[in-house]
N, C-alpha and C positions, 0 to 999 in steps of 0.2 A: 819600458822605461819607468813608467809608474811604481813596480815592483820592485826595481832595484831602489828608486827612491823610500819605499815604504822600509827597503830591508834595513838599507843605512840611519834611515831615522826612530828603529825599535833598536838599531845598536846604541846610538848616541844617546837614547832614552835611559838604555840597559846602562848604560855606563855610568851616566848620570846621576839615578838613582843610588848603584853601587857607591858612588863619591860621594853625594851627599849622607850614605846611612854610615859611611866611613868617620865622615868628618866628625868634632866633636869640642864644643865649650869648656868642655872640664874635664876632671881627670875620668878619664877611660875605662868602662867596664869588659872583661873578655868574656868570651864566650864560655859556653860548659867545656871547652874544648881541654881544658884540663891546664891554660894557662894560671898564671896567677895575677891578680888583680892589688895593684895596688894605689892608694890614693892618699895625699897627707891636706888637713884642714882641721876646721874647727870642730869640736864632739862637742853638746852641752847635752841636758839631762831632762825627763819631764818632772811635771811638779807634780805631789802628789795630789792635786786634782783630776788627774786624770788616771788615778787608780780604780780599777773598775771600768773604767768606759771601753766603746768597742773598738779595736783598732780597723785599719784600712783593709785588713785582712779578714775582717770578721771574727779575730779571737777578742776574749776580754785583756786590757792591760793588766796585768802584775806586777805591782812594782818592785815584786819581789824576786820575780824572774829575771834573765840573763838576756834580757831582748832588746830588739834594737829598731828605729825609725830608719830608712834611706828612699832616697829621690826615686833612685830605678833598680836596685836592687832585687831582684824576684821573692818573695814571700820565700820562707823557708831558708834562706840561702843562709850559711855558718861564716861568719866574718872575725879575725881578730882584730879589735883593737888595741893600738900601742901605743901610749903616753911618749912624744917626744922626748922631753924633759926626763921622765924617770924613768923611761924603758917598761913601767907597769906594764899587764897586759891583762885581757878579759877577752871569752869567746862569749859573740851574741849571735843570735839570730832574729833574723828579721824577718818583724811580722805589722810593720807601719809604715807608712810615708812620711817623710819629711827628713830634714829639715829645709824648713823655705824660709831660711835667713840667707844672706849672701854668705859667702865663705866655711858657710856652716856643712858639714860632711855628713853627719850622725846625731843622731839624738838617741842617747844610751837612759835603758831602764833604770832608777834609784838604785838597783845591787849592784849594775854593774858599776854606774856612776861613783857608790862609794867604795867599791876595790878596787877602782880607778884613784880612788882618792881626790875626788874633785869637788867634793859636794860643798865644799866653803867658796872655792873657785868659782863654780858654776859652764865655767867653758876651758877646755884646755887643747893643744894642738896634738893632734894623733896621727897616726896612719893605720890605712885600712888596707886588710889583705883576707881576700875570699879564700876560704879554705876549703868551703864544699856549697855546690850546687845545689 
């Protein structure tokens, strides 16, 4: 009896944990499985104080570079960015954490920010779509 009870409650555990690592707050990252990811929210940009400094990844920022900050994102991963409004678009990769503003998606490097066209704006509505793992 003991055993069957142990069996039943590593299934309910098993289950459990699969439902919780399912569920999710916001919009949804896939797996490397080859799906595609997409998410729409706010992009804003860094300042150039933060040119030079190290990111969450360990490279230096450049703000000249085509890179990007995201929540959970894997380092390395290839993302387009798409301007709502103007259809713009910019590939980044991500090599930082953030943004921890609420509704904030992205925080796009100054080059991408200004082929974005956003640098007078400061924040515009985008959607994001992983294009490589």
């Amino acid at each position: 009896m003991f055993r069957t009870k142990m069996y039943w409650l590593s299934i309910v555990t098993a289950l459990l944990l699969f439902c919780t690592a399912c569920a999710s707050t916001g919009p949804t990252v896939n797996s490397p499985s080859g799906d595609r990811h997409e998410a729409v929210g706010l992009a804003s940009y860094y300042a150039d104080k933060f040119h030079g400094r190290t990111t969450a990844s360990g490279e230096t920022y450049n703000k000249h570079e085509m890179t990007a900050a995201h929540r959970t994102l894997p380092f390395g991963t290839v993302v387009r960015v798409r301007a709502v409004e103007t259809r713009k678009s910019v590939v980044v990769r991500i090599n930082d954490r953030g943004p921890f503003v609420d509704g904030r998606v992205i925080d796009l490097s100054y080059a991408a920010a200004r082929d974005m066209g956003m640098i007078q704006s400061g924040l515009i509505e985008v959607e994001l779509e992983v294009i490589q793992w």
